[in-house]
N, C-alpha and C positions, 0 to 999 in steps of 0.2 A: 527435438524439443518436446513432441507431444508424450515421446516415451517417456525422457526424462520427467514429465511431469504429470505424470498419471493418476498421481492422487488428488490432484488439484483441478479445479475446473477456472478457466484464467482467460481474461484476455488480455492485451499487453498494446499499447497505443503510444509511439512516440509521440510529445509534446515540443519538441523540432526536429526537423533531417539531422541524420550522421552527416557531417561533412566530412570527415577522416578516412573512413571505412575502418577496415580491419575488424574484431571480434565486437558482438552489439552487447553479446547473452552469453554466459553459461552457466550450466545448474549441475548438481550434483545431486540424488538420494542416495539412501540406503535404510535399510527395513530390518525388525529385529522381532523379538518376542510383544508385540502390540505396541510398537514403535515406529515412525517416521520421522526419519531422519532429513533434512533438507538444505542446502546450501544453493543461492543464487545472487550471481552478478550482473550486475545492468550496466553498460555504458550510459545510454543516455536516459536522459531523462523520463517518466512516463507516467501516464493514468494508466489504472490497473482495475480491472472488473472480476468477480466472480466469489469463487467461494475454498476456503480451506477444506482437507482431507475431510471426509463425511463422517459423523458420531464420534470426530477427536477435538480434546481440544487444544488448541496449537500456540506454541510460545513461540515470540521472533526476537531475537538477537541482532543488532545492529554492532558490524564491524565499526572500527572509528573512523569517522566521516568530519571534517567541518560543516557540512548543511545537516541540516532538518529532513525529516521525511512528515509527510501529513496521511494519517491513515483513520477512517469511521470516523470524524469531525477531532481527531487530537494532532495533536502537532508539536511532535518528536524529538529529542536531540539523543547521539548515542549512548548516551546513559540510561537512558530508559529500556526497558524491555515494553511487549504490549505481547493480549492475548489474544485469539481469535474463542469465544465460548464455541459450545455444540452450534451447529446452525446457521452461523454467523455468513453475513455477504462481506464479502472484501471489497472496499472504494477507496483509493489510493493515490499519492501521486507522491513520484519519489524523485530527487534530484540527481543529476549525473554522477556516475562514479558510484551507483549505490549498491551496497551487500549486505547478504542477509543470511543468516541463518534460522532454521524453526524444527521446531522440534512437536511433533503430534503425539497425542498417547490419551489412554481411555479418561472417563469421570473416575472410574475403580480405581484407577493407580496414583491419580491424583488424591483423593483420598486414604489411597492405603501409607502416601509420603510423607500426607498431613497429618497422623496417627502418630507415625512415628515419630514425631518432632513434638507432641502432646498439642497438634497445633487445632481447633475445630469450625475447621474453613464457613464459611455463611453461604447460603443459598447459590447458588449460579445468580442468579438475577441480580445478587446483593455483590459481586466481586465484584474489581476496579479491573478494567481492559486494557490498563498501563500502569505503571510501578518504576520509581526508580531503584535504579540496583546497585547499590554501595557501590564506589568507586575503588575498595581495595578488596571485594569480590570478583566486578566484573571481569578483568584480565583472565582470573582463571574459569571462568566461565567460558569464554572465547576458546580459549587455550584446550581445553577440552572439547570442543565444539571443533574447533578445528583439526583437531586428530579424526575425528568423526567421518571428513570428505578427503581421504585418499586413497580413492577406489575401494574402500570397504565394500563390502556385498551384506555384511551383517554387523548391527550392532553391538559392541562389548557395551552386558548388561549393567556391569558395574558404573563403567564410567558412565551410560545415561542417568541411573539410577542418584549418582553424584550431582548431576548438572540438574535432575530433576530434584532433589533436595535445595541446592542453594536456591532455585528457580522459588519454589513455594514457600521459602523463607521468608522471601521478601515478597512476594505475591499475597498472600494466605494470613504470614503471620501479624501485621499490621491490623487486619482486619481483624484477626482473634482476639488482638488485644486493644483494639478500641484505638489506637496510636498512628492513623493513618497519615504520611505528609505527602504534599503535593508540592512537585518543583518551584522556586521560582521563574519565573518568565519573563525578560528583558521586553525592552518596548516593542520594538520591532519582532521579537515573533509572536509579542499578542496580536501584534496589527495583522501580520500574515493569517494568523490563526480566525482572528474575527473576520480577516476577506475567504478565507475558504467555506468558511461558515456560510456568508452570503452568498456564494456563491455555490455551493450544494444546493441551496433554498431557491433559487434565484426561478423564477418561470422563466425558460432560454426563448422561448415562443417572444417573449419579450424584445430579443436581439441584445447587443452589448447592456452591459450595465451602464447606467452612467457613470463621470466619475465621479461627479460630486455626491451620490451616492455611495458609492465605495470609500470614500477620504470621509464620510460625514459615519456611516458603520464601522470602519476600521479604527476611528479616534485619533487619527496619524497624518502629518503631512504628505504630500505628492513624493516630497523628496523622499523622505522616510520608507513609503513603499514603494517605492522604485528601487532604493537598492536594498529592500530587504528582498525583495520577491529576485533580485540580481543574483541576490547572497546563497539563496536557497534554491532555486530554479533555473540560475540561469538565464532570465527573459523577463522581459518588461510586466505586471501585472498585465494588462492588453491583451501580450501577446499570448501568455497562461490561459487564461479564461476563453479567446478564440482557440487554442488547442486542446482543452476539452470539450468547449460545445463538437468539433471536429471528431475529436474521437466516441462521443455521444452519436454523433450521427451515424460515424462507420458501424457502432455497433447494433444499430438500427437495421441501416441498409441490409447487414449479413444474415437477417434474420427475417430480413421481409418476403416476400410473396413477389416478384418480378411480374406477374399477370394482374395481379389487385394493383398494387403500388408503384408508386412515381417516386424519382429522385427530388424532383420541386416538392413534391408533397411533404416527403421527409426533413428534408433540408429546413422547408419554414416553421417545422415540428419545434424548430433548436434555432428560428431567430434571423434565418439565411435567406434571404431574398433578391438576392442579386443571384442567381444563378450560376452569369459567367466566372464572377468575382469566387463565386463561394465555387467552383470545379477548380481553377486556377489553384486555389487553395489547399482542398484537396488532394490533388493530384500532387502537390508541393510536399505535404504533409505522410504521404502514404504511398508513392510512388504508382496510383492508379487512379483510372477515372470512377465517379460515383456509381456510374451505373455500370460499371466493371465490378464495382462492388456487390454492388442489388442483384446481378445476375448469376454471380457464381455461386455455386450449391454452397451449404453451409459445412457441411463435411469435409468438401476440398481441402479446408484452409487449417 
């Protein structure tokens, strides 16, 4: 996994156990003239930390999926593409069954596509980080994307160079011409949208959210986010929000000082004050105990 994914700097937290077993992950690259190529699958569900390929910038391709994927405060359906700019941190959380493709490559080539299409992209700071992609596009976009991951070792520059044209068409050219639209949003994934919001925001030092805070931020019934957060994740909102503050903390511990720092210390960092409760949990979550965690070297893992 670390090979396959070398361009990326990632960490990867389930948000419940496999009960099934069998395959969790598999990823695919392939590399070309100032290109990376990337395909990955996820079984289950998960928060995702880190950062895209360094000085590219990165397009992601959602295979078709019935759920939502939530990525940097948007919240996705697979119609949409979304970018990673130069620099950018990845904060994510994807639902079961999720696939992805991405595609990395310079500012330069992105420009030299935009050129060619008479298109005159705006600023980095000024692009949108998501876009939807015509529906009688998308297919071949995939379609291409998926010739991509089978055992290639090198890019065919034509075909990127295709998938990067349709890509900035729809990316680029909107903003060139002033014509930008933004999807509509049914109720239920605004409600999801606005609880992920609160809950990026949330101080976890706090401990759970309430609910009546959550149903009064979200603008939606109990029932309503209950099976939307069903529909897209899997799991109760509840039980969502405790499996990120968890994987917030795993990614604490990995990184802590074992001689300075405590597991109580960390754990109350993110809201956990029951000690026994919250190792139970843990160890449920991640198949080891906290201070298994805090003490093994960071590079192990």
């Amino acid at each position: 996994m670390c090979s396959a994914l070398r361009a990326w700097d990632m960490e990867f937290y389930p948000l419940a156990a496999e009960r099934n077993g069998g395959t969790v992950a598999g990823f695919v690259q392939a590399f070309g003239q100032g290109f990376r190529y990337g395909y990955a699958a996820f079984a289950p569900a998960l928060s995702m930390f880190g950062a895209p390929p360094e000085g590219l910038i990165t397009f992601n391709i959602m295979e078709p999926a019935k759920r939502r994927y939530w990525v940097r405060g948007h919240d996705l359906d697979d119609g949409m593409a979304w970018v990673f700019p130069v620099g950018a941190e990845l904060r994510s959380v994807s639902a079961p069954g999720f696939k992805v493709h991405t595609l990395s490559v310079s500012e330069e080539r992105i420009e030299q596509i935009a050129a060619g299409q008479e298109i005159v992209p705006p600023p980095p700071s000024k692009r949108p980080e998501t876009f939807l992609v015509p529906a009688k596009v998308l297919p071949l976009i995939r379609r291409h994307l998926n010739n991509l991951h089978g055992g290639l070792t090198a890019l065919p520059i034509d075909l990127v160079n295709e998938v990067l044209r349709l890509l900035v068409l729809d990316w680029l050219g909107p903003c060139s011409r002033g014509t930008g639209k933004r999807p509509m949003m049914k109720d239920r994934g605004m409600a999801v949208r606005r609880c992920l919001d609160l809950i990026e925001s949330y101080d976890p030092a706090f401990g759970r959210i309430p609910n009546h805070v959550l149903l009064a931020e979200c603008g939606a019934s109990e029932r309503t986010l209950q099976y939307a957060f069903r529909e897209r994740f899997g799991m109760t909102p509840s039980a969502f929000i405790k499996s990120r503050r968890l994987a917030k903390v795993k990614s604490v511990l990995r990184r802590a000082d074992p001689h300075a720092d405590t597991v109580g210390d960390i754990a109350a960092l993110f809201g956990f004050w029951h000690l026994g409760q919250f190792a139970v949990d843990y160890r449920k979550a991640f198949g080891e105990r906290p201070s298994e965690t805090l003490r093994k070297p960071f590079a192990a893992e």
